[in-house]
C-alpha beads as a LAMMPS data file, in Angstrom:
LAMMPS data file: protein, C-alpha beads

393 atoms
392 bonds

1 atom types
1 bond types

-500.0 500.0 xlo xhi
-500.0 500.0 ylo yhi
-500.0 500.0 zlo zhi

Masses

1 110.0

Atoms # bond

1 1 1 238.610 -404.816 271.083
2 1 1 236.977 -407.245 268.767
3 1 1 233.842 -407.483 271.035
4 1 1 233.136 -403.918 271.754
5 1 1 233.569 -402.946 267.761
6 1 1 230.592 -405.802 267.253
7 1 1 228.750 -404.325 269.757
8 1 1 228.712 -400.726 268.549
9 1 1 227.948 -401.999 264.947
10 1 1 225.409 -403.901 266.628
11 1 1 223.746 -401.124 268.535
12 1 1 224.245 -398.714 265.306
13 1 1 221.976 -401.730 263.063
14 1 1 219.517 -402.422 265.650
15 1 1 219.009 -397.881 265.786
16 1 1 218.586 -398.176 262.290
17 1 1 216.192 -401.435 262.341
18 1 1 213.678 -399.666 264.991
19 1 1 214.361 -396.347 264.134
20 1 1 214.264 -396.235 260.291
21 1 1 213.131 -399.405 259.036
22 1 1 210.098 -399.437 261.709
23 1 1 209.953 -395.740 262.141
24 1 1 209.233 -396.141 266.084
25 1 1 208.160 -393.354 267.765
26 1 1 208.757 -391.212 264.023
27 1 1 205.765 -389.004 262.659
28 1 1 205.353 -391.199 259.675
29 1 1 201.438 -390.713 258.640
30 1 1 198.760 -389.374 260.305
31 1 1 195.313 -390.684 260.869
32 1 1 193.855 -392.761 258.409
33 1 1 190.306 -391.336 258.956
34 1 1 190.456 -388.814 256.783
35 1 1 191.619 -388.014 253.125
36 1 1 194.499 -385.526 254.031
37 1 1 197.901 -386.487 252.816
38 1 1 201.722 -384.381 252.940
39 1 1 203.674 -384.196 249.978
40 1 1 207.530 -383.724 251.293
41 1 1 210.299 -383.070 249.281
42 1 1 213.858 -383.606 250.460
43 1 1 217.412 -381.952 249.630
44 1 1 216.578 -378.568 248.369
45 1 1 216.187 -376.099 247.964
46 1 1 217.894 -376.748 243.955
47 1 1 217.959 -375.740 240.114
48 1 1 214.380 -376.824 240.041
49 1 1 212.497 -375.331 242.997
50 1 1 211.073 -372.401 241.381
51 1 1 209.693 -374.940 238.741
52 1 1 208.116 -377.675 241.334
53 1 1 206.624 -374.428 242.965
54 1 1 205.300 -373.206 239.777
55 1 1 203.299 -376.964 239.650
56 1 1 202.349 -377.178 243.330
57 1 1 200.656 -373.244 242.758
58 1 1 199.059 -374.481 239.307
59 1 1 197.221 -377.421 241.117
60 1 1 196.302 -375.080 244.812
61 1 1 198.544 -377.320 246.472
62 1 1 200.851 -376.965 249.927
63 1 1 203.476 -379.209 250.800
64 1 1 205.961 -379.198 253.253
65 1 1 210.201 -378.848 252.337
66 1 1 213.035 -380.432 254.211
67 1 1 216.059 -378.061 253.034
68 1 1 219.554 -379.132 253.479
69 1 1 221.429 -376.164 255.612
70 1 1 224.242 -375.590 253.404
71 1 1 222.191 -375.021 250.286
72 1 1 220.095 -373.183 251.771
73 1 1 222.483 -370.415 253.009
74 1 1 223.596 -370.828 249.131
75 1 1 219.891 -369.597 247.922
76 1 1 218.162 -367.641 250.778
77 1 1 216.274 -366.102 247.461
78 1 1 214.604 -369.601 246.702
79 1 1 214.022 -370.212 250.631
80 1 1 211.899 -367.108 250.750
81 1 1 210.004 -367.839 247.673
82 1 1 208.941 -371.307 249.346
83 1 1 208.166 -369.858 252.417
84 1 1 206.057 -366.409 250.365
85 1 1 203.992 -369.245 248.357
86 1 1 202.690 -370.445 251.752
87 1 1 204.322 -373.869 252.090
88 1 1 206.085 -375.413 255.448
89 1 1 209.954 -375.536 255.953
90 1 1 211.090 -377.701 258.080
91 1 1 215.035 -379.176 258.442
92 1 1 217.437 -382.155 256.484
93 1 1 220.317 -381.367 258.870
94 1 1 223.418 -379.532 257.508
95 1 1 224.906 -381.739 254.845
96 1 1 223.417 -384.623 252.621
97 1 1 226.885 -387.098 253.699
98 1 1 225.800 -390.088 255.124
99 1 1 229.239 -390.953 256.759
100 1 1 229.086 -387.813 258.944
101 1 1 226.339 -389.262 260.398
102 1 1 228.107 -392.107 262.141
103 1 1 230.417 -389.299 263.877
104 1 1 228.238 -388.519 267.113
105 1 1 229.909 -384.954 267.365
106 1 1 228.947 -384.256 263.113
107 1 1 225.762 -385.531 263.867
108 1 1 225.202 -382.942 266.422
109 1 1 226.548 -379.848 264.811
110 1 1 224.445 -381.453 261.440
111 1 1 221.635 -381.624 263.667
112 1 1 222.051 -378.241 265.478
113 1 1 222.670 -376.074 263.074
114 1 1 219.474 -375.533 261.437
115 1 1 215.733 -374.546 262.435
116 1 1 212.626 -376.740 262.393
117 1 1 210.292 -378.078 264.964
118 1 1 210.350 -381.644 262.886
119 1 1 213.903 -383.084 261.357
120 1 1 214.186 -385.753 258.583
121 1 1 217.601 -387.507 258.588
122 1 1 219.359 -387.723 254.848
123 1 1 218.143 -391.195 253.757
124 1 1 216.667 -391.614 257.211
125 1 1 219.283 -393.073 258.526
126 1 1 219.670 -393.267 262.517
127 1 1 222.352 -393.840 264.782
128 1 1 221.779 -394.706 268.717
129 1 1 222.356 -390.452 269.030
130 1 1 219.571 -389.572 266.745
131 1 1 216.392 -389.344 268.743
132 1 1 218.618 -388.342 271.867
133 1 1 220.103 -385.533 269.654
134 1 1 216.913 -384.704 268.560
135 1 1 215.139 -384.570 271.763
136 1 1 217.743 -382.634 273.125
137 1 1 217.023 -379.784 270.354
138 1 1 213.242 -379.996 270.650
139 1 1 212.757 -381.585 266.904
140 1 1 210.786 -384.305 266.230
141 1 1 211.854 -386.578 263.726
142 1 1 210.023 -386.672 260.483
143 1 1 210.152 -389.754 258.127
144 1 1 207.408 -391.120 256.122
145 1 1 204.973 -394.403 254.574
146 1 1 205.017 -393.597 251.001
147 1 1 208.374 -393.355 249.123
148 1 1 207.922 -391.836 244.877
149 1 1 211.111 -393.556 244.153
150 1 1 211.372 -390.382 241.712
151 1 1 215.442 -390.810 242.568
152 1 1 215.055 -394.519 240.618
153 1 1 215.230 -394.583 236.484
154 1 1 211.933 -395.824 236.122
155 1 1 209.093 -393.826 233.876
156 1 1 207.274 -391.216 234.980
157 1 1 204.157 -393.052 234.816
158 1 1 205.290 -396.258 236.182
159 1 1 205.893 -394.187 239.400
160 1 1 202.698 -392.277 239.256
161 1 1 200.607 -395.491 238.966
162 1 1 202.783 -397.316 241.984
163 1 1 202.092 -393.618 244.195
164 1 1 198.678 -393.569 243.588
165 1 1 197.976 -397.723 244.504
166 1 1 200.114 -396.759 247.377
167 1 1 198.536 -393.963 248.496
168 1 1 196.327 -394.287 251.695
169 1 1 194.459 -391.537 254.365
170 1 1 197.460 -389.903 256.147
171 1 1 200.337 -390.642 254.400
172 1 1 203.656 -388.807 254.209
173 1 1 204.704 -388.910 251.042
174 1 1 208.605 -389.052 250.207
175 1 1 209.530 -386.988 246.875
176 1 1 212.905 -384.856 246.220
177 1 1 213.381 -381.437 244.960
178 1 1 216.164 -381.920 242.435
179 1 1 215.679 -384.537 239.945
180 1 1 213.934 -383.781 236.530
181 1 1 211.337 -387.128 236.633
182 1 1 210.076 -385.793 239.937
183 1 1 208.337 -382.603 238.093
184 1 1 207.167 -385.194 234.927
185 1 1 206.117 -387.678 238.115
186 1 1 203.870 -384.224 239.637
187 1 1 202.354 -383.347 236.330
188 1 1 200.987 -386.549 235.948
189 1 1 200.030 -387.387 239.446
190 1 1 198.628 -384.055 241.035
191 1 1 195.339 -383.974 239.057
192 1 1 194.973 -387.641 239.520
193 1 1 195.517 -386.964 243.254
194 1 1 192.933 -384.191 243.897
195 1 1 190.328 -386.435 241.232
196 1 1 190.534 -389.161 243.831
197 1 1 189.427 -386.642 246.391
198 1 1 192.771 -386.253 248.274
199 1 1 193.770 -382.810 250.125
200 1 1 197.427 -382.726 250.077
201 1 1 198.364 -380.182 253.131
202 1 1 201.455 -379.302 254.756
203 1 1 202.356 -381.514 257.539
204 1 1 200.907 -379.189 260.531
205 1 1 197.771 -379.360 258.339
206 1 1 198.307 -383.102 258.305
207 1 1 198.832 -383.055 262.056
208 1 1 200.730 -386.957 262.086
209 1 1 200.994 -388.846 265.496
210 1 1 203.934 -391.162 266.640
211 1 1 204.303 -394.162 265.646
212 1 1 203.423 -396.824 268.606
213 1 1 205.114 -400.324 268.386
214 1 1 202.291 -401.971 266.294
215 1 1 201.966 -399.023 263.589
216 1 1 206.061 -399.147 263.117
217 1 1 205.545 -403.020 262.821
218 1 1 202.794 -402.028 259.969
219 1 1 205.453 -399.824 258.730
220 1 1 207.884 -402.265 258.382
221 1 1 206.017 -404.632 256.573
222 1 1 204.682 -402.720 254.017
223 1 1 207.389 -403.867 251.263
224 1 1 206.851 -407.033 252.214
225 1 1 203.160 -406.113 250.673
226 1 1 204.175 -404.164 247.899
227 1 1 206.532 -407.481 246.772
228 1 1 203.618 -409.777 247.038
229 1 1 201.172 -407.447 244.949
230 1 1 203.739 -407.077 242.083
231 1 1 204.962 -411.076 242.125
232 1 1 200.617 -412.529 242.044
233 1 1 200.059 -409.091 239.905
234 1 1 197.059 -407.738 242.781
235 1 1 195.126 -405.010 241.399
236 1 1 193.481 -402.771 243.515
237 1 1 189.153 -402.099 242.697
238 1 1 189.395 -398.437 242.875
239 1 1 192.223 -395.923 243.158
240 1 1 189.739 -394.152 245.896
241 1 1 190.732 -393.416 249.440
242 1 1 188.442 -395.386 251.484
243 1 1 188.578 -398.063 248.467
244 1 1 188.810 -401.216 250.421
245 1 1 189.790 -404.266 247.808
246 1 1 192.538 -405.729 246.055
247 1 1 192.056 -408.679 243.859
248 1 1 194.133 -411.593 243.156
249 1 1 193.467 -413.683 240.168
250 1 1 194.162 -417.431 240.511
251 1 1 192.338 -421.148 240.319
252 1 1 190.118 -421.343 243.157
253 1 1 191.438 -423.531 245.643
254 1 1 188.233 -425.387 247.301
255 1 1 186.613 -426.393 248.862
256 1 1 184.106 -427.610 245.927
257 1 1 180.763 -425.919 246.568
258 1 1 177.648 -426.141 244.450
259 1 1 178.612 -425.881 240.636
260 1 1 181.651 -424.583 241.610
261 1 1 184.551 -427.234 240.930
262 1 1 188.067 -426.393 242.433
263 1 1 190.743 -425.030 239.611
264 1 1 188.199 -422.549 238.359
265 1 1 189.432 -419.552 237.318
266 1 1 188.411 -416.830 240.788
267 1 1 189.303 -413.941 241.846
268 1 1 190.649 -413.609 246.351
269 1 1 189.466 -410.749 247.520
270 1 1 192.051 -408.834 249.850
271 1 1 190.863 -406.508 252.266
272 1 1 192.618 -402.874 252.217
273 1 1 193.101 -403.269 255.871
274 1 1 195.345 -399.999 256.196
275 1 1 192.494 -398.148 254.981
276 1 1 189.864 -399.949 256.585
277 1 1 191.546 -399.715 260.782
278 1 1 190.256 -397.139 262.167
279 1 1 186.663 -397.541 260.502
280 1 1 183.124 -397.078 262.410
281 1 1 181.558 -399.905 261.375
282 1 1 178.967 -397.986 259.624
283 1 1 181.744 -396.547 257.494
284 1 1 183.279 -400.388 256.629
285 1 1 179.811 -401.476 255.516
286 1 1 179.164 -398.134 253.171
287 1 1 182.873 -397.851 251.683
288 1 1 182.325 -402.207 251.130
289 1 1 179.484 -401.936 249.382
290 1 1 181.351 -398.771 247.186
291 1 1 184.216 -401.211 246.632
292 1 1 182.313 -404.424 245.740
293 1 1 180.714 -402.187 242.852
294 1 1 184.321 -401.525 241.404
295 1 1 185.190 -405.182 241.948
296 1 1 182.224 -406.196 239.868
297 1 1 183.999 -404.199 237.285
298 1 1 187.091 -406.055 237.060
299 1 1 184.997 -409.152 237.196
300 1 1 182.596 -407.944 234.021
301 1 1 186.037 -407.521 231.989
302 1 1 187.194 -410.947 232.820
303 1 1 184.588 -413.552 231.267
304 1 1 186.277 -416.503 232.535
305 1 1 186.123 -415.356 236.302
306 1 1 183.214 -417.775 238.027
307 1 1 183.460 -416.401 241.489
308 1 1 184.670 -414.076 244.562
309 1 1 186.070 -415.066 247.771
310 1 1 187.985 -414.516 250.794
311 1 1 188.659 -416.223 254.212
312 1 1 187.282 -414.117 257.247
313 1 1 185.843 -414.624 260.883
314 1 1 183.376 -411.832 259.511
315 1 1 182.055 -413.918 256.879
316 1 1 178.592 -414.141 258.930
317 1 1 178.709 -410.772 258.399
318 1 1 179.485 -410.502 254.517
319 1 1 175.955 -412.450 254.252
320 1 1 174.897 -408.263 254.306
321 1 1 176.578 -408.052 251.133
322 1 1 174.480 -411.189 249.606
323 1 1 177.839 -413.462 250.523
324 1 1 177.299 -417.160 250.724
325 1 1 179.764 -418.901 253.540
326 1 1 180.659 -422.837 253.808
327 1 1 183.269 -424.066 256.455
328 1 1 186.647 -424.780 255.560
329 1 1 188.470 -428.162 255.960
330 1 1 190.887 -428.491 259.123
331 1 1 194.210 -427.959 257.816
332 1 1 192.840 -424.630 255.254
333 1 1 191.089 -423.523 258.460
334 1 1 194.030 -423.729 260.514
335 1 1 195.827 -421.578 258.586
336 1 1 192.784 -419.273 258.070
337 1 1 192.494 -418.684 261.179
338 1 1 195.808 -417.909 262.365
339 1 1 196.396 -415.602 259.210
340 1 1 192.796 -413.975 260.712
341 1 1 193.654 -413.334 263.824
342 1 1 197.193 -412.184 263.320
343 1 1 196.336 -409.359 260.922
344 1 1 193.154 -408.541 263.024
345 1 1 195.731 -407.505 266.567
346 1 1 198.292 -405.862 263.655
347 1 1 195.540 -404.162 262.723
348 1 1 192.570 -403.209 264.961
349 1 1 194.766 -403.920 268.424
350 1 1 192.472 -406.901 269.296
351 1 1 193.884 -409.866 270.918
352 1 1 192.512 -413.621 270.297
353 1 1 188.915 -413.694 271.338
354 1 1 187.505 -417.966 272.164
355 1 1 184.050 -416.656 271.391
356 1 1 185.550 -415.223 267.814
357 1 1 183.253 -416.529 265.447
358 1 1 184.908 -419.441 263.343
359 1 1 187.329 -418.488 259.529
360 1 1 184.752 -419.098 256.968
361 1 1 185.077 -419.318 253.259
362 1 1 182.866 -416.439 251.875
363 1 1 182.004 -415.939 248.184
364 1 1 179.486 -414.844 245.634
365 1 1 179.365 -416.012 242.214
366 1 1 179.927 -414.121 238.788
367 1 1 176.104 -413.988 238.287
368 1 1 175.159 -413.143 242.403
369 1 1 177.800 -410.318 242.318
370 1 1 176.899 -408.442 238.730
371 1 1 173.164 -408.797 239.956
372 1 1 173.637 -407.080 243.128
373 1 1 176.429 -404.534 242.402
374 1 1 176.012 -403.601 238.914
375 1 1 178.997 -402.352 237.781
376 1 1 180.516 -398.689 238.307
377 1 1 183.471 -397.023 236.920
378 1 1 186.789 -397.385 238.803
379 1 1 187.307 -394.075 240.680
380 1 1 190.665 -393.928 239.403
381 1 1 191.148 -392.374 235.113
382 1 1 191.708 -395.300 232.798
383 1 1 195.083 -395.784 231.999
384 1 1 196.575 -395.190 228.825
385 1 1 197.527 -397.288 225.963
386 1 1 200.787 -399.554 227.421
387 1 1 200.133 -398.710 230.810
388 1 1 198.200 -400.199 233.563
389 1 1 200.362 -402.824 235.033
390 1 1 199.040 -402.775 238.216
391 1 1 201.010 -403.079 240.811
392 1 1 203.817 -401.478 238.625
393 1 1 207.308 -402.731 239.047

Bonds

1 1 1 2
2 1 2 3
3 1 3 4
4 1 4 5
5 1 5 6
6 1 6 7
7 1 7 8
8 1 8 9
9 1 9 10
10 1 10 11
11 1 11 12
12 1 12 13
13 1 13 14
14 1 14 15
15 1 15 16
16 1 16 17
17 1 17 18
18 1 18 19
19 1 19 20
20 1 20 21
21 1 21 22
22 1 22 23
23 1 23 24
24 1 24 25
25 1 25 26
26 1 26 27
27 1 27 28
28 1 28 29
29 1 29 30
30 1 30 31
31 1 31 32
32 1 32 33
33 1 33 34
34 1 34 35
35 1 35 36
36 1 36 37
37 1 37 38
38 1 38 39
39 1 39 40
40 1 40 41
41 1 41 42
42 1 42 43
43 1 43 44
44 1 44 45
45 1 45 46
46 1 46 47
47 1 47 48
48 1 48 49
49 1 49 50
50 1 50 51
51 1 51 52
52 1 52 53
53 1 53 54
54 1 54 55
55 1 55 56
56 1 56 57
57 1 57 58
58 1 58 59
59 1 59 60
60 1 60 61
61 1 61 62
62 1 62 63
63 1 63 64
64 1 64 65
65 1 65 66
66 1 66 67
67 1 67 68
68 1 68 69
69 1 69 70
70 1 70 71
71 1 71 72
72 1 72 73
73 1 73 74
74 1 74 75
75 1 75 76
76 1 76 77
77 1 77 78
78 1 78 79
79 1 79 80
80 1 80 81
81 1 81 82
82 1 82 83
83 1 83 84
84 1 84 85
85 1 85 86
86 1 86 87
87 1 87 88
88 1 88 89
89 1 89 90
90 1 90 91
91 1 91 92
92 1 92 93
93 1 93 94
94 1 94 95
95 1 95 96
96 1 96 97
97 1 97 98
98 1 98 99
99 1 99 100
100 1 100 101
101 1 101 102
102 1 102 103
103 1 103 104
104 1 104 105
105 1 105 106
106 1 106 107
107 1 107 108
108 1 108 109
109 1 109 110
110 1 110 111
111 1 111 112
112 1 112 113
113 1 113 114
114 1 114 115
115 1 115 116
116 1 116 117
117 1 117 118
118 1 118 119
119 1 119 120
120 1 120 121
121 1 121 122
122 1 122 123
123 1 123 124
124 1 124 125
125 1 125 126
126 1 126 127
127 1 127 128
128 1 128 129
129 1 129 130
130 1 130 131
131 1 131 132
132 1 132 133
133 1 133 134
134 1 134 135
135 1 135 136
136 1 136 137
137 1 137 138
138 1 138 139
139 1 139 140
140 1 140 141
141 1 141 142
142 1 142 143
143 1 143 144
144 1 144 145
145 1 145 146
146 1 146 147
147 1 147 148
148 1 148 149
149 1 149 150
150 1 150 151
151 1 151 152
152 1 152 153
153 1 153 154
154 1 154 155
155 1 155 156
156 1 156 157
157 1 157 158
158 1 158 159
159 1 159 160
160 1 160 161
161 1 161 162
162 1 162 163
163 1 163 164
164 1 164 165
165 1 165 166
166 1 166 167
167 1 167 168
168 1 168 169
169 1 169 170
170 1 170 171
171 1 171 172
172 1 172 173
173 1 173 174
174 1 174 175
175 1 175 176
176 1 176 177
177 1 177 178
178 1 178 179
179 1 179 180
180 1 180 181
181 1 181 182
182 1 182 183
183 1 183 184
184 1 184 185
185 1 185 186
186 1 186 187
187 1 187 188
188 1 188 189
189 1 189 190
190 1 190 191
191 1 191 192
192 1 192 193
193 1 193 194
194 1 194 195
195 1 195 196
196 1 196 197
197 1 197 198
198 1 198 199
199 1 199 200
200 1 200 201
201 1 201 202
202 1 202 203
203 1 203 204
204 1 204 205
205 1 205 206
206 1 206 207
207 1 207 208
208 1 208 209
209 1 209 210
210 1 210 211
211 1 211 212
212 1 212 213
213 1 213 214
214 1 214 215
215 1 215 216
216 1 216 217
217 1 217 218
218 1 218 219
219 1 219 220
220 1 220 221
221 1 221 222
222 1 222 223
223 1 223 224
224 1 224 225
225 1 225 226
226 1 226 227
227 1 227 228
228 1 228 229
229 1 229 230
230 1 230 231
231 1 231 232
232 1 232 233
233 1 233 234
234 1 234 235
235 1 235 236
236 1 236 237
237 1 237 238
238 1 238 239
239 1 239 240
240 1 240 241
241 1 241 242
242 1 242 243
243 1 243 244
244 1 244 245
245 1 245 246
246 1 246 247
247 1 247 248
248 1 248 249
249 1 249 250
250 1 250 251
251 1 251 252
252 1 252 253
253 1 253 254
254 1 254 255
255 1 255 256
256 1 256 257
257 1 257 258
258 1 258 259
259 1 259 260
260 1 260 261
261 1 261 262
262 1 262 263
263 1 263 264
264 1 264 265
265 1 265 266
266 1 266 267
267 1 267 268
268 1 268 269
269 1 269 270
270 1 270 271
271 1 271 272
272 1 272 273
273 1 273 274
274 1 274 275
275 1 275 276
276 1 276 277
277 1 277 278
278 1 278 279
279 1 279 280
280 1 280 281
281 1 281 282
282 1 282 283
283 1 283 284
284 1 284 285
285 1 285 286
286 1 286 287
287 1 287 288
288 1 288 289
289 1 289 290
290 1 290 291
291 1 291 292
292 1 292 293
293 1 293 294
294 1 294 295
295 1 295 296
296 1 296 297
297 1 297 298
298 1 298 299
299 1 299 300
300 1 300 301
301 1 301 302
302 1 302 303
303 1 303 304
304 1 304 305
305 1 305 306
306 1 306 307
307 1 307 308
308 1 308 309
309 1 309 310
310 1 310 311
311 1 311 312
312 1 312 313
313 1 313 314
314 1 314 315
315 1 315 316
316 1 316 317
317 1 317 318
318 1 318 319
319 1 319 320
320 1 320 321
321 1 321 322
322 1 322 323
323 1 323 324
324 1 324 325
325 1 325 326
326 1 326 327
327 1 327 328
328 1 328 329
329 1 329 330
330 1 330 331
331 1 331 332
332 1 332 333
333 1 333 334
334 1 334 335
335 1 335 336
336 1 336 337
337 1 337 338
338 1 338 339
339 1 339 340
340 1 340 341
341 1 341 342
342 1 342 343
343 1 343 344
344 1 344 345
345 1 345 346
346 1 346 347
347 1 347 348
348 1 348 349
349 1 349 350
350 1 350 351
351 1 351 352
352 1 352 353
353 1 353 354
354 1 354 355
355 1 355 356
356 1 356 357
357 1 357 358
358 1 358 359
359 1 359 360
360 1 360 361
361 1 361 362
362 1 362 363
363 1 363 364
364 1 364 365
365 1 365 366
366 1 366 367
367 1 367 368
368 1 368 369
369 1 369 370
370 1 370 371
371 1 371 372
372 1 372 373
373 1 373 374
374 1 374 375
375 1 375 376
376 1 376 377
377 1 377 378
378 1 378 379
379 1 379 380
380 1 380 381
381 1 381 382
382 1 382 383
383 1 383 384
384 1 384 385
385 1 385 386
386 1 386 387
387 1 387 388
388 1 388 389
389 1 389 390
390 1 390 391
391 1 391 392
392 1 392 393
């Protein structure tokens, strides 16, 4: 008895660990080519859809609702008006109880109940029925690779600055109709969007693709990415779409190179590599050279910075940018390399290449970089007075 209830809990964690955590096969963002993005709001429709409709008209914006069954029957008035003002309904499943979930025959009449070609589970929460119960019904199941966090007590603007560093080509974006911060977190964050050059469209116009093994792995490790940005305090150069650079301020670490002594104060350049995947190389090179600019703009605020650098196979090809390159001692290049070559197959699909060209250190000093990419102004507004705490908590 003991053995088969581990098992089930077993097989109910690993559902949830593929299924919600990775997102396999979900519709979680679409292709990063292209500035479209889906706003999605959860849980309605509520006291406060008539007002988040009356924001999403003032800015010309669609978005797409998941609407619980039972409230809906409760307001067919406010389903109508969602569906007259031109945005997509799709379903939440009957009730917003998590425990029914673990039922399989609640999870099919919570499934079943409701219309919708694509279904987003309350919390996104799976059991080993879900995507059979949803194949069954002909829904696919809807999730996302942005969450607002507009349910959290945090400011207004702490969560519009954490959505827009966030923000990427493609993304579903998580937001609930129902809480008050969410229409103070829309107010502040719609203009900002559409400035940036975003479209936000409903999620046919996003038209999102299933996620294969190696984009759910992406998926997955995303907060491992957001923790690391807000613990070493990585600000992005550029709010932009196809902006491609975060920078981390530290000592550099060496090697010593030509009147540049280790323990300097640098800034790492990260590459956006979520924004940068499915690239033409032509594209890279143009958005790089857009991004270095904004870099150079950080760099002209900080007077102590000396220098730029990263670690890269590619850094024979950063010499385009006016990059210098020097080789890296054996242990640093170890590590370089299998850093390299893991995030190039996570991200490009490539698999270990012996003719790869060898990790390099690549940099440009303060001087080399102001010279050759005078500075521009960051694509994103500057923030206001006691904000800017980039990434925000």
């Amino acid at each position: 008895m003991e053995l088969a209830l581990g098992l089930v809990l077993l097989l109910y964690g690993l559902s949830d660990l593929l299924f919600r955590f990775l997102g396999l096969g979900a519709y979680a963002h679409a292709s990063r080519r292209t500035p479209k993005i889906a706003l999605t709001f959860d849980d309605g429709p509520s006291e406060r859809t008539e007002a988040l409709l009356e924001v999403l008209r003032r800015h010309g914006v669609k978005a797409t609702f998941f609407l619980t069954g039972e409230k809906a029957r409760a307001r067919p008035d406010l389903v109508e008006a969602i569906r007259r003002e031109g945005h997509q309904i799709e379903d939440h499943g009957e009730w917003h109880q998590a425990w029914k979930l673990f039922l399989p025959w609640l999870e099919w009449e919570h499934m079943r109940r409701n219309p919708g070609r694509y279904y987003r589970p309350p919390h996104g929460l799976h059991t080993p029925f879900t995507r059979i119960f949803a194949r069954l019904l002909g829904k696919r199941v809807a999730l996302w690779d942005l969450e607002s966090k507009d349910w959290l007590n945090h400011f207004p603007e702490a969560l519009a600055e954490r959505l827009l560093y966030y923000l990427r080509p493609g993304s579903i974006v998580l937001l609930h109709d129902g809480p008050k911060r969410t229409l103070k977190l829309l107010e502040r964050v719609l203009p900002q969007i559409l400035h940036l050059g975003y479209e936000p469209v409903t999620l046919d116009g996003l038209a999102p693709r299933p996620l294969t093994p190696r984009l759910a792995l992406i998926r997955g490790l995303q907060g491992f990415e957001e923790r690391y940005n807000t613990r070493h305090q990585v600000v992005r150069a550029g709010y932009g779409p196809f902006d491609l650079l975060r920078l981390e301020r530290k000592p550099f670490p060496g090697p010593d190179l030509p009147g540049l002594s280790r323990g300097i104060p640098a800034f790492e350049l990260h590459l956006e590599s979520q924004r940068a995947m499915e690239l033409t190389p032509l594209e890279a090179i143009r958005y790089m050279r857009e991004s270095l600019r904004k870099a150079a703009f950080l760099v002209a605020e900080d007077p102590e910075v000396r220098l730029v650098y990263g670690y890269s196979h590619l850094a024979q090809g950063s010499r385009l940018f006016g990059f210098n390159t020097h080789p890296l001692p054996p242990w640093p290049h170890f590590v370089a390399t299998l850093s390299s070559t893991w995030f190039h197959w996570l991200y490009r699909g490539e698999l270990p290449n012996p003719k790869q060209a060898r990790v390099e250190l690549t940099y440009l000093t303060r001087e080399e970089l102001l010279r050759r990419f005078p500075p521009s102004t960051p694509a994103s507004p500057k923030p206001a007075p006691g904000e800017g705490q980039t990434p925000p908590p």
